[in-house]
Backbone as a chain_set.jsonl record, in Angstrom:
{"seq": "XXXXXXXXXXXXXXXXXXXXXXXXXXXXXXXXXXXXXXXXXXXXXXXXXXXXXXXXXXXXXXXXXXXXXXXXXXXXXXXXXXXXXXXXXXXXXXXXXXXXXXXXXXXXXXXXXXXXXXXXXXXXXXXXXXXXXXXXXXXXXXXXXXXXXXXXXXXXXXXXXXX", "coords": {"N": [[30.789, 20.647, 13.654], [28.888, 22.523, 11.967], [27.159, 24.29, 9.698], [27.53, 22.278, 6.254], [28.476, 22.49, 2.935], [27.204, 20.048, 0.794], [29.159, 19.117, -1.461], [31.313, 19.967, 0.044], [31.69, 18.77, 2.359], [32.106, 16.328, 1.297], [34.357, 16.085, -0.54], [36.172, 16.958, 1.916], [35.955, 14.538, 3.494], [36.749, 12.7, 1.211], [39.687, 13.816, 1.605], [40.551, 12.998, 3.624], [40.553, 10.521, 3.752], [38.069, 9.241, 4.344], [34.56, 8.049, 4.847], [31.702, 9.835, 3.949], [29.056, 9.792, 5.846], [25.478, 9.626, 5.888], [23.644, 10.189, 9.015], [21.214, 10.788, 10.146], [18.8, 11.442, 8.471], [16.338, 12.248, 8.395], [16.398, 14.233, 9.82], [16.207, 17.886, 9.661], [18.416, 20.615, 8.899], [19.704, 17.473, 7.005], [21.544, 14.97, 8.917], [25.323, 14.182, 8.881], [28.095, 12.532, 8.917], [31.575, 12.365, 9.186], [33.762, 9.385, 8.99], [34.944, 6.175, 9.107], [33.321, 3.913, 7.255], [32.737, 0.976, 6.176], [34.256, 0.177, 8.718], [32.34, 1.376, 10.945], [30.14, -0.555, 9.948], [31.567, -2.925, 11.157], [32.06, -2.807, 13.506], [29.403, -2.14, 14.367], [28.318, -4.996, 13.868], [29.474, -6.549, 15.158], [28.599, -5.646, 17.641], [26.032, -6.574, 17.459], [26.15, -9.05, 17.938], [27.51, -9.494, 20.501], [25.526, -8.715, 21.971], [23.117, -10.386, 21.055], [24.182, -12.827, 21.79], [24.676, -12.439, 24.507], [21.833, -11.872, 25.074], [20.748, -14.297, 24.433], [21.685, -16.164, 26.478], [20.491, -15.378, 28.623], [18.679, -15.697, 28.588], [16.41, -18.254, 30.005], [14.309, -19.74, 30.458], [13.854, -22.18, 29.404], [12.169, -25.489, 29.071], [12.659, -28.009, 30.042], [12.046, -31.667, 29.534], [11.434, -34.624, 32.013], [11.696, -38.133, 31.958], [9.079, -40.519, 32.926], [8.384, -43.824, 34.01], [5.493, -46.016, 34.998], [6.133, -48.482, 36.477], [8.322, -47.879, 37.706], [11.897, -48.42, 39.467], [12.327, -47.18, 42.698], [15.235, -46.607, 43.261], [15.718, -45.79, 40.555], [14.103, -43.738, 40.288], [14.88, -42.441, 42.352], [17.451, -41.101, 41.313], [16.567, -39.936, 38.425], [14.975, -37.91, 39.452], [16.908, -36.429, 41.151], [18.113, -35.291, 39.036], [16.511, -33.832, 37.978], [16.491, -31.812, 39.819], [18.861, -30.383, 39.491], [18.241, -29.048, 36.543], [16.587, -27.494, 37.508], [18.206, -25.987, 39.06], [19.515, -24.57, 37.105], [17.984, -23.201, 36.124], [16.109, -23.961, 34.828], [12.458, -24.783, 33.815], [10.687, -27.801, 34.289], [9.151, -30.551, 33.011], [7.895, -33.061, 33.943], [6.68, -36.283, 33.453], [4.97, -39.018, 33.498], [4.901, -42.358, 31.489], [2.559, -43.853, 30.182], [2.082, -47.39, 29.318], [0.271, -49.501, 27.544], [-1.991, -51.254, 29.086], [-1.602, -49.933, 31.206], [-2.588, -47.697, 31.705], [-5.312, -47.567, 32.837], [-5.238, -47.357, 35.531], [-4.689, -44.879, 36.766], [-3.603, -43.515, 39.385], [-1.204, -45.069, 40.184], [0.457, -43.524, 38.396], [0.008, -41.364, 39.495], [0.962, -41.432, 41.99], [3.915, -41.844, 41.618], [4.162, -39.075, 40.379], [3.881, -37.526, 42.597], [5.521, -38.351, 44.688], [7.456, -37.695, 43.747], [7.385, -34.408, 43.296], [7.598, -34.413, 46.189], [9.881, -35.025, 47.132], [11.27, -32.984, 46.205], [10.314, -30.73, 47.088], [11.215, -27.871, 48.413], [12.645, -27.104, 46.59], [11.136, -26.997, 44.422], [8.1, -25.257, 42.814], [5.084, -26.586, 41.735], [4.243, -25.701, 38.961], [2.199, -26.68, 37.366], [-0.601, -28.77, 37.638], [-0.88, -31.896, 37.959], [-1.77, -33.786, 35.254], [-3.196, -35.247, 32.455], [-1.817, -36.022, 29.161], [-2.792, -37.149, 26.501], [-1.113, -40.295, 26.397], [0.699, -39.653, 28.184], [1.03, -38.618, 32.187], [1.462, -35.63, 33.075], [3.18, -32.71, 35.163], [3.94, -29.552, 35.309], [7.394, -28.277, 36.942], [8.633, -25.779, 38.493], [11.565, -23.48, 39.441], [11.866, -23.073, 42.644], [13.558, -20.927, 44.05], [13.912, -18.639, 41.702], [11.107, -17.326, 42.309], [10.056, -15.862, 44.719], [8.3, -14.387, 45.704], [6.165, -16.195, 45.258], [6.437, -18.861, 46.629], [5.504, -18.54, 49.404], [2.691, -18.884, 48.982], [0.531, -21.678, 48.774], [1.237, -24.949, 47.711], [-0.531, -26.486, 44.645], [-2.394, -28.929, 45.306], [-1.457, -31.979, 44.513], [-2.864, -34.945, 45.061], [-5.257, -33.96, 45.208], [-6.067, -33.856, 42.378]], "CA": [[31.41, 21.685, 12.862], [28.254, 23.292, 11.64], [26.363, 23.571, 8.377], [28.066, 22.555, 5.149], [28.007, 22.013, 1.816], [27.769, 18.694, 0.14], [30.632, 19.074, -2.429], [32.941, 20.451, 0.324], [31.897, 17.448, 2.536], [32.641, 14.558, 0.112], [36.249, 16.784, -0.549], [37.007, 17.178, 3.289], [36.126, 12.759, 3.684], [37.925, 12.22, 0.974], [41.193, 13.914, 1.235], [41.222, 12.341, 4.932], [40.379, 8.787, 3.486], [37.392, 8.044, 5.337], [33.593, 8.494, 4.265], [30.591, 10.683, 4.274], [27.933, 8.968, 6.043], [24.212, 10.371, 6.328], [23.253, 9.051, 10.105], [20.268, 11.454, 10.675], [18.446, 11.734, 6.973], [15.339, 13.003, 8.545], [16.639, 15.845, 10.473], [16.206, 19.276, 8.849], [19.268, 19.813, 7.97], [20.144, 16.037, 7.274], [23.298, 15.004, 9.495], [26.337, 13.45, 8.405], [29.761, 12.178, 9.871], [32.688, 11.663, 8.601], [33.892, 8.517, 9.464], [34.812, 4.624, 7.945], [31.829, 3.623, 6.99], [33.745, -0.008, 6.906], [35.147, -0.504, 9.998], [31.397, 1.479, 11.368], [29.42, -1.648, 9.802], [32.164, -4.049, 11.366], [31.449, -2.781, 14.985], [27.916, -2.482, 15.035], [27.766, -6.112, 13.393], [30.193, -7.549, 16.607], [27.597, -5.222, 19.013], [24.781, -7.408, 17.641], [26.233, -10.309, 17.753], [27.658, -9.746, 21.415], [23.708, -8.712, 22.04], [21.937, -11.953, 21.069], [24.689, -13.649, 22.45], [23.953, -11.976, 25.676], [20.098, -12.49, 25.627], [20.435, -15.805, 24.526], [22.17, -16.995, 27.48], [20.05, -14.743, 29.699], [16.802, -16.701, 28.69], [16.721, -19.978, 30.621], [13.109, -20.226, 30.374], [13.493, -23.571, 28.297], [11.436, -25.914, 29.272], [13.309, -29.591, 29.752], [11.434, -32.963, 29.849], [12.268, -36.271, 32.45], [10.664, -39.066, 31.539], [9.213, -41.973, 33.892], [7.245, -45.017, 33.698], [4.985, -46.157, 36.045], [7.242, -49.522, 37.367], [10.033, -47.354, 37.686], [12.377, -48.604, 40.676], [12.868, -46.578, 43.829], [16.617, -45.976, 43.036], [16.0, -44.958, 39.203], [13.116, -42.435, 40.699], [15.649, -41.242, 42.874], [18.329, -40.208, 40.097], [16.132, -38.942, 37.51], [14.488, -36.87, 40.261], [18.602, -35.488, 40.589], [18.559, -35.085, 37.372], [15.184, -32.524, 37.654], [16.812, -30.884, 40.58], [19.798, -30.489, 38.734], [18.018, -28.853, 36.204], [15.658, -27.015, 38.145], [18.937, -25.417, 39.426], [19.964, -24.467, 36.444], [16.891, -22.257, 35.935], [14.873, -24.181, 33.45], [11.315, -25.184, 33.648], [11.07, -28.913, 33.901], [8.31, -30.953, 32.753], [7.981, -34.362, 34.729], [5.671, -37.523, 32.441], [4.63, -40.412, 33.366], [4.515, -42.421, 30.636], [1.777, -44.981, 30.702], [1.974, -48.332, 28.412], [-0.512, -50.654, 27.254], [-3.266, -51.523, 29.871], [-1.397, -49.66, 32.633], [-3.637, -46.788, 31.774], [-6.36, -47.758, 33.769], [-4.649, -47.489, 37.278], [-3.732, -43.472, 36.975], [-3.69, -43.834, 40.615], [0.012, -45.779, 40.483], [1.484, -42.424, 38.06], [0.034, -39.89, 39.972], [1.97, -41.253, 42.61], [5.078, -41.516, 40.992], [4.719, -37.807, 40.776], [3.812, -36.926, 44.019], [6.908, -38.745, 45.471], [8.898, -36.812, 43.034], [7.06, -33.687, 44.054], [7.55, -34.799, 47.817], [11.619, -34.529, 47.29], [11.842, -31.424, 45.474], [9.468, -29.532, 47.726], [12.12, -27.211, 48.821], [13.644, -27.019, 45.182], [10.043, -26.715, 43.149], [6.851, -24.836, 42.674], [4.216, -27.016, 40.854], [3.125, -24.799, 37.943], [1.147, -26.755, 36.129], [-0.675, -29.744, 38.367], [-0.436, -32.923, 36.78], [-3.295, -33.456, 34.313], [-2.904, -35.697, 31.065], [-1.817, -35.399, 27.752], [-2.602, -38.402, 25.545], [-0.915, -41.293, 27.451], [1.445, -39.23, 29.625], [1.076, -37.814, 33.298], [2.105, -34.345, 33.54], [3.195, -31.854, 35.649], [5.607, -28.68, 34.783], [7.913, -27.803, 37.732], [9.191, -24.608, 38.131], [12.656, -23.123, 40.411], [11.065, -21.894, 43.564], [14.337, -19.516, 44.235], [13.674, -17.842, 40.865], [9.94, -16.961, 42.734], [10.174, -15.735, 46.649], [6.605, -14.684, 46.697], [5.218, -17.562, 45.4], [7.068, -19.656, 47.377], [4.713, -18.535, 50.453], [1.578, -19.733, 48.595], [0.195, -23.116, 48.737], [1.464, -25.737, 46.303], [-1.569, -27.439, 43.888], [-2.154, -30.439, 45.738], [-1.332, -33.692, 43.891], [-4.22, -35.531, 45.551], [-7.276, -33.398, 44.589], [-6.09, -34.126, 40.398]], "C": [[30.413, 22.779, 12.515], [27.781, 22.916, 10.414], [27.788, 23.516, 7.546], [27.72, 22.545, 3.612], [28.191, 20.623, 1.618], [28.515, 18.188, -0.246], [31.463, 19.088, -1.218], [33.337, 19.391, 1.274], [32.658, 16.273, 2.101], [34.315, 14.939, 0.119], [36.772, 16.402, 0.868], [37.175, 15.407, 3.636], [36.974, 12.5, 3.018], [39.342, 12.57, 0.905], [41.387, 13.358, 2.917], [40.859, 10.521, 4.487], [39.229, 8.277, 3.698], [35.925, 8.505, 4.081], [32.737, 8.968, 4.831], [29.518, 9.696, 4.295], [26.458, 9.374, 6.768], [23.583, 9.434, 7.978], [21.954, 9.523, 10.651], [18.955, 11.895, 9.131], [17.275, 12.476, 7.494], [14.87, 14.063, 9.481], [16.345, 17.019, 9.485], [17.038, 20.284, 9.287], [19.681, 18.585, 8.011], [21.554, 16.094, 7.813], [23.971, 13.935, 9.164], [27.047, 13.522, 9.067], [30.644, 11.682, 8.958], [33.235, 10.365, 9.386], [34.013, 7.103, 8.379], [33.998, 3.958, 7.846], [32.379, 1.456, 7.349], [33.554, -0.743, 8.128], [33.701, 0.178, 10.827], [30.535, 0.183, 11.258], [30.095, -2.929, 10.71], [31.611, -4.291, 13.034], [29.684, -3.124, 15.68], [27.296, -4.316, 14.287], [28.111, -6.803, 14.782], [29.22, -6.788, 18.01], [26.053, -6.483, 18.958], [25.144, -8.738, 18.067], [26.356, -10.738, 19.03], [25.933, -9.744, 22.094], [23.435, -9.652, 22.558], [23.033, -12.637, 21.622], [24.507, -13.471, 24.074], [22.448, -12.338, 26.385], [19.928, -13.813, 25.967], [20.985, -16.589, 26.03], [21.512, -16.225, 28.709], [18.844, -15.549, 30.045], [17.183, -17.874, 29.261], [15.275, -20.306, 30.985], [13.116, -21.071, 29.508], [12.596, -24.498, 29.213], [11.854, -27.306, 29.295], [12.073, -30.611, 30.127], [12.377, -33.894, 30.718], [10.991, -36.93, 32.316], [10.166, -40.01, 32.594], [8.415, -42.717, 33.305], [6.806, -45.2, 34.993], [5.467, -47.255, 37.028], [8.18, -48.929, 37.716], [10.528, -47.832, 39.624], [13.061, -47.077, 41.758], [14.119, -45.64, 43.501], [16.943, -44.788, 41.635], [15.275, -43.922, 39.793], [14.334, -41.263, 41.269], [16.465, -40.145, 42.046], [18.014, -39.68, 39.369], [15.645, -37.969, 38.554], [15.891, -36.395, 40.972], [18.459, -34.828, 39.911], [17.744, -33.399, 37.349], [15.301, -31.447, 38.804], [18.023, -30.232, 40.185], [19.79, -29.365, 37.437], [17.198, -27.546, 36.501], [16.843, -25.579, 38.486], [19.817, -24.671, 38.866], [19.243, -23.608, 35.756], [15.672, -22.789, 35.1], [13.5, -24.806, 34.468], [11.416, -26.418, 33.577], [9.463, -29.459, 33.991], [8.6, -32.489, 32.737], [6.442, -35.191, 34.117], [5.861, -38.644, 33.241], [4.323, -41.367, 32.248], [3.427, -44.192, 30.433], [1.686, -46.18, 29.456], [0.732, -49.539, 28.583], [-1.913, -50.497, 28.1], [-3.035, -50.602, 31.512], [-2.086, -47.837, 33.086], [-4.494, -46.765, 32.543], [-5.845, -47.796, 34.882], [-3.52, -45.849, 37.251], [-3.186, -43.46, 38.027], [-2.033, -44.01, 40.755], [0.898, -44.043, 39.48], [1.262, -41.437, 38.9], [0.666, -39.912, 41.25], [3.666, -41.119, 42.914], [5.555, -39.656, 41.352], [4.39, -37.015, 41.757], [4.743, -37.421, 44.864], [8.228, -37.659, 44.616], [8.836, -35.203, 43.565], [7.56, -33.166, 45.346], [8.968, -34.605, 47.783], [12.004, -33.194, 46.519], [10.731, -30.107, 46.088], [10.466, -28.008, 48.027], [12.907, -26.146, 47.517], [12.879, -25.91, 43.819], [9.106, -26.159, 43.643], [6.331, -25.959, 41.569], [3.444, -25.782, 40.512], [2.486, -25.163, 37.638], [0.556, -28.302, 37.101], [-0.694, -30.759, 37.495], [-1.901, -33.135, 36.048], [-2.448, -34.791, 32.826], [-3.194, -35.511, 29.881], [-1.491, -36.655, 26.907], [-2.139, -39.906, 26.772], [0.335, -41.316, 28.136], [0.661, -38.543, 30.449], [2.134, -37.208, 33.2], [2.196, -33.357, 34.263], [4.44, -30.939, 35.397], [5.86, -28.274, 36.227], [8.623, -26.406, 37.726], [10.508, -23.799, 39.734], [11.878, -22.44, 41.254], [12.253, -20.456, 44.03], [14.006, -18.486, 42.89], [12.323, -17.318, 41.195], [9.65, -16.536, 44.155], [8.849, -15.455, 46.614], [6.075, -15.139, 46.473], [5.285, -18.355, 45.778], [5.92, -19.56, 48.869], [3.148, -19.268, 50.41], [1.508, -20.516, 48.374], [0.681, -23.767, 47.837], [0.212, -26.03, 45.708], [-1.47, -28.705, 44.54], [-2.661, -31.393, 44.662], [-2.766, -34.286, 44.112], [-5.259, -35.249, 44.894], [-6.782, -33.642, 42.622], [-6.657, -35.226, 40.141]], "O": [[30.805, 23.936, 12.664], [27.817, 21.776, 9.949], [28.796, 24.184, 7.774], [26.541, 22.603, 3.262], [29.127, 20.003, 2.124], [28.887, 17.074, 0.121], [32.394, 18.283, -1.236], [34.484, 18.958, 1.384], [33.562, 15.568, 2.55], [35.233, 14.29, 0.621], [37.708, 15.611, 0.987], [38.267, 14.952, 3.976], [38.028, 12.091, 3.504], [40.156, 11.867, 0.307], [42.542, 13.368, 3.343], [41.067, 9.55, 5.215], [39.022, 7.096, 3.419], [36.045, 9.023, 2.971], [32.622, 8.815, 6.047], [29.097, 8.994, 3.376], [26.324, 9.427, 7.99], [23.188, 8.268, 7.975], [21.457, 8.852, 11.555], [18.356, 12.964, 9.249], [17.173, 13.566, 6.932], [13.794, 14.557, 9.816], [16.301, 16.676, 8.303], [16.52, 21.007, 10.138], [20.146, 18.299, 9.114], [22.466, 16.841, 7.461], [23.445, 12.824, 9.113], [27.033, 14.386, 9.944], [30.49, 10.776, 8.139], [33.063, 10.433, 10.603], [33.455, 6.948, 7.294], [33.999, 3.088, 8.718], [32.343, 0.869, 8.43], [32.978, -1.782, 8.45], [33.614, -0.562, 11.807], [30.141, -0.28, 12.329], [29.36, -3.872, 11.003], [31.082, -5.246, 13.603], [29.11, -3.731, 16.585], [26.121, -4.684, 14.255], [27.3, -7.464, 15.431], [29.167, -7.289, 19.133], [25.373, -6.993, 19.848], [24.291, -9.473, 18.564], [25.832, -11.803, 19.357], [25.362, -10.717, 22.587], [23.387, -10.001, 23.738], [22.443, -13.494, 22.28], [24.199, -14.438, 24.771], [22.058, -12.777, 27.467], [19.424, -14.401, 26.925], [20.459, -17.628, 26.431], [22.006, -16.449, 29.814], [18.272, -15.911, 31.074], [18.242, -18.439, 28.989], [15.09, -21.173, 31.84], [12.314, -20.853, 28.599], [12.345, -23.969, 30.296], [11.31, -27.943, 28.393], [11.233, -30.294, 30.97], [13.577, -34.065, 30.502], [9.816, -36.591, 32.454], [11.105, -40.36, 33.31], [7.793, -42.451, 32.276], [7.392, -44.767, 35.985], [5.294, -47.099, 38.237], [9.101, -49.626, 38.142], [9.854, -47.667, 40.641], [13.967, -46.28, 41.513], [14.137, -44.41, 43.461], [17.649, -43.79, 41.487], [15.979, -42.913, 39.841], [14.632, -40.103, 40.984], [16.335, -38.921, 42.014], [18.723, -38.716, 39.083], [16.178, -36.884, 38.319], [15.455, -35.492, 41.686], [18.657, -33.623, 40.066], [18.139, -32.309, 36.935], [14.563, -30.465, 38.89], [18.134, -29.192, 40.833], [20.837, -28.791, 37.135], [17.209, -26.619, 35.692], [16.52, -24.413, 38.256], [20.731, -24.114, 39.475], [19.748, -23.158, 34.728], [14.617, -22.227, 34.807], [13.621, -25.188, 35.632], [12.29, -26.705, 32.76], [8.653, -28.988, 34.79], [9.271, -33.09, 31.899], [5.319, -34.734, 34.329], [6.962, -39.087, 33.568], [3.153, -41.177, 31.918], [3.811, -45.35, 30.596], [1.089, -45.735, 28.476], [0.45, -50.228, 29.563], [-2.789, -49.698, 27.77], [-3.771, -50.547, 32.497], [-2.082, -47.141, 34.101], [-4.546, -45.699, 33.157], [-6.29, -48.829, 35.384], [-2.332, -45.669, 37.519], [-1.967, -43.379, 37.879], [-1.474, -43.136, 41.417], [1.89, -43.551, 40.017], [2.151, -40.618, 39.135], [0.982, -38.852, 41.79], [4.354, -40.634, 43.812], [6.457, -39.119, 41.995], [4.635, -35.809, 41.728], [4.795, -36.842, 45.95], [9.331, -37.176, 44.873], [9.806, -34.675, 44.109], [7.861, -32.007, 45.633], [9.307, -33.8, 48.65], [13.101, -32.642, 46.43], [10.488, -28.985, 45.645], [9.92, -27.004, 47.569], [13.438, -25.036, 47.516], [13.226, -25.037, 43.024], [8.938, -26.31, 44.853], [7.057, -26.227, 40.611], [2.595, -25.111, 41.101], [1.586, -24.379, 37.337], [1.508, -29.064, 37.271], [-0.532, -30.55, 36.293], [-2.952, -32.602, 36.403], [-1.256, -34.914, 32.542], [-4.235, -35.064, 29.399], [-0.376, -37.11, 26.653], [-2.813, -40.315, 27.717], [0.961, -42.284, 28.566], [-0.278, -37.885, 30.001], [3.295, -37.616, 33.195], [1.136, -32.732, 34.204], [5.605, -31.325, 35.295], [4.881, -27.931, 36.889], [9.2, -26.09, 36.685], [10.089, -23.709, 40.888], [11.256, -21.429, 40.928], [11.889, -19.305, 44.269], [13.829, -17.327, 43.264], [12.015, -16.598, 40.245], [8.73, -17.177, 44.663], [8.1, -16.099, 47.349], [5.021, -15.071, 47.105], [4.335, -19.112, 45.579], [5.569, -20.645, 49.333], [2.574, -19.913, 51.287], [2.365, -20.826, 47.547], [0.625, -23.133, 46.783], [-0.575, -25.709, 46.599], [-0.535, -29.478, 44.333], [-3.764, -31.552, 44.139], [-3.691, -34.059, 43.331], [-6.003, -35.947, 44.205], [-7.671, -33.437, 41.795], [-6.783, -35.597, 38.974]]}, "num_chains": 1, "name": "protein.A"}
């Protein structure tokens, strides 16, 4: 419209119902809109909300755990290692333990093959981010979606072995 006055503002909002709302205060002249102040707060509350609802389901950098033990049978290996392709496919980060009990500490040897058979079926699936290494009295290694990575997919895995 152009410049106005203040008074004639507030008059012109209210004989249409709605309100005078400063949206620019540190312009020179400050700018205002008429408009429902209201039903303005209602929208930009359902924009945020669609937002973070948006992001949130954009992020899939979580980070899941599967667990093993070092007896674990053949068949269970197989299914939890499903489970981490499954997952894998699903975008997250997966972080594969060995979890070592009692005296079976001393024979790393038997987890670190655990996860080099698990490794060995998800070649196709996984990048090893993080080589396995221990943390207290798990073997760990974080896996990571090799389709979510094409040019790291060309570079070498971390070999298992040399850890």
């Amino acid at each position: 419209m152009g410049v106005m006055v203040t008074s004639e503002a507030i008059a012109l909002a209210e004989s249409r119902g709605l309100d005078l709302v400063e949206v620019a205060p540190s312009a020179r002249p400050p700018v205002c809109r008429i408009m429902d102040y209201g039903r303005f707060r209602y929208e930009a509350s359902r924009k945020d909300r669609t937002a973070r609802k948006l992001q949130k389901s954009k992020t899939t950098n979580e980070l899941r755990e599967v667990r093993f033990k070092t007896r674990i049978g053949i068949h269970d290996r197989s299914a939890k290692t499903r489970l981490v392709k499954r997952l894998l496919g699903q975008g997250a980060k997966v972080k594969v333990s060995v979890m070592f009990r009692g005296r079976e500490i001393t024979h790393p040897e038997v987890g670190m093959s655990v996860l080099k058979a698990v490794a060995d079926e998800l070649t196709e699936d996984a990048l090893v981010e993080k080589a396995p290494s221990f943390e207290g009295r798990f073997l760990t290694m974080i896996l990571m979606p090799a389709k979510n990575n094409p040019d790291k997919a060309t570079e070498s895995e971390p070999s298992l072995a040399a850890s």
